[in-house]
N, C-alpha and C positions, 0 to 999 in steps of 0.2 A: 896269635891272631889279635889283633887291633880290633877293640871292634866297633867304637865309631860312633855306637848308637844314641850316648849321652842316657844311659837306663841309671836311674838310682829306686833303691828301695825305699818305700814308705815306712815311714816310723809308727808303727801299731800303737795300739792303747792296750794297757792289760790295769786288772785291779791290785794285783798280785804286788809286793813290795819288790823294792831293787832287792839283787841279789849283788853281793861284795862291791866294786866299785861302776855299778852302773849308775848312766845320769837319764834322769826326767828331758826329753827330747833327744836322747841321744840312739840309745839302745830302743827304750819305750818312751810313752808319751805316762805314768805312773797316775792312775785317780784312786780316788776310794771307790770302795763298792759302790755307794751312797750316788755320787758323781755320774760311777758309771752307768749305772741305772736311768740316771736323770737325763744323763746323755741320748741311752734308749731312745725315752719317750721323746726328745726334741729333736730326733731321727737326726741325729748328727754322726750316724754313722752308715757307711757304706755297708756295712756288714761287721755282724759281729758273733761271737759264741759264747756262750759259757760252757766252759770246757772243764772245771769240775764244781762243785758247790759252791756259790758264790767267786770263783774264780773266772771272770772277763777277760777275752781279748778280741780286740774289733780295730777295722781303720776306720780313721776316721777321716768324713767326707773334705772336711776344711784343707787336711792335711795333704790329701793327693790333690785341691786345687789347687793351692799355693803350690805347690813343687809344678804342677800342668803352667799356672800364668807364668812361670819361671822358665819356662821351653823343654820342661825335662820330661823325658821318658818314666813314668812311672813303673816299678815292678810290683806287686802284692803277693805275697805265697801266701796262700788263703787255700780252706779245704772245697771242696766241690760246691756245698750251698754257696760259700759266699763268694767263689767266682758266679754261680748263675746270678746273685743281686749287684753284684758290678755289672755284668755283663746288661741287666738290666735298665740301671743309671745312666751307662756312658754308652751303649747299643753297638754301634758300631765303630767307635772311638778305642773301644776296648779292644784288645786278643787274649784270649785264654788259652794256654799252651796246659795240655796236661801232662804228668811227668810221670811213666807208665812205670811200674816193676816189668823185667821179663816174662815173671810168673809168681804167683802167691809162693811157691817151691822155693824160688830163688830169693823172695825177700825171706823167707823165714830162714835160711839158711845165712843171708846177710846178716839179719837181726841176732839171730844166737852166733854168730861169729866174734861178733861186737864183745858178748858176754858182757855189757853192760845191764839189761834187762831181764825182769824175774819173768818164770814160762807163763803166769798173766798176764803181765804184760806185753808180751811177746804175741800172744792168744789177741790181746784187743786190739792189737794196732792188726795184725792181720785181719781181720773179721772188719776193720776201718779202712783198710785197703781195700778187701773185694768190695765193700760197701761203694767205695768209692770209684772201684774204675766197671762200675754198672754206672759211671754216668760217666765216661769216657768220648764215647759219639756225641757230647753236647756243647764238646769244646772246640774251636777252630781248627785247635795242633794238637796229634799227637806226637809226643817224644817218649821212646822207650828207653828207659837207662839201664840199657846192657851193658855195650862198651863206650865206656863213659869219653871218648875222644869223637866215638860217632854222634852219641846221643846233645853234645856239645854244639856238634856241627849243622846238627839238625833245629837246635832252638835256636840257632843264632839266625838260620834261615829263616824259620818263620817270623824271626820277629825282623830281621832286613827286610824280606818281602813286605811285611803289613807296614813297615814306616812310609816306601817308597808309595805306597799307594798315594 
């Protein structure tokens, strides 16, 4: 399926250094802590996290306009908060599609399938998942990724529906 829509992803900020052969605007947008802080406070960013101790990752606002004055469809995979402050900034410009587990069951059975992940980890990201889809009703679309050729069909809907608006 074609799909038309002209959607490109946002290139995030993190503070975190490259890892092996990524590039500063390519993969991330790369600052120092220092930077990104200061970014903070001169609210140049649409949302951001620090996701472990001094580790940052946020968009940033300049970078989803420049790609908007450019005619392109923006994407953001951002966690719940920081769809609610986009959804904020751009109101109804925005869509937030939420991307459901079937069940807390079936991602925990995903995750240790993976065997990538130690049972902590495993433990947080679930406990960030139910966290997370208790804020499911506050996003436009839901998409549940069951079988992933429906759940496919299903965002490409809601995001054709909201463009033709």
């Amino acid at each position: 399926m074609s799909s038309g829509l002209k959607l490109r992803f946002s290139v995030s900020a993190t503070s975190r250094p490259p890892r092996g052969t990524e590039q500063d605007g390519v993969e991330y947008y790369f600052l120092t802590q220092d930077d990104f802080r200061q970014k903070i406070k001169e609210g140049d960013f649409l949302e951001y996290c620090e996701v472990y101790e001094g580790r940052y990752y946020g968009t940033l606002k300049s970078e989803v306009d420049r790609m908007i004055d450019n005619g392109e469809n923006i994407v953001c995979d951002v966690d719940v908060i920081g769809a609610e402050n986009i959804k904020k900034i751009y109101g109804e410009r925005a869509l937030c599609i939420f991307i459901q587990p079937p069940s807390i069951e079936e991602l925990r059975r995903r995750l240790e399938s993976r065997g990538t992940d130690s049972p902590e980890v495993i433990e947080d990201r679930l406990a960030r998942a139910a966290f997370e889809m208790s804020y499911a009703d506050r996003f436009d679309c839901i998409v549940v990724n069951d079988v992933l050729d429906e759940a496919k069909k299903k965002a490409y809907s809601c995001v054709s529906n909201f463009l033709e608006k």
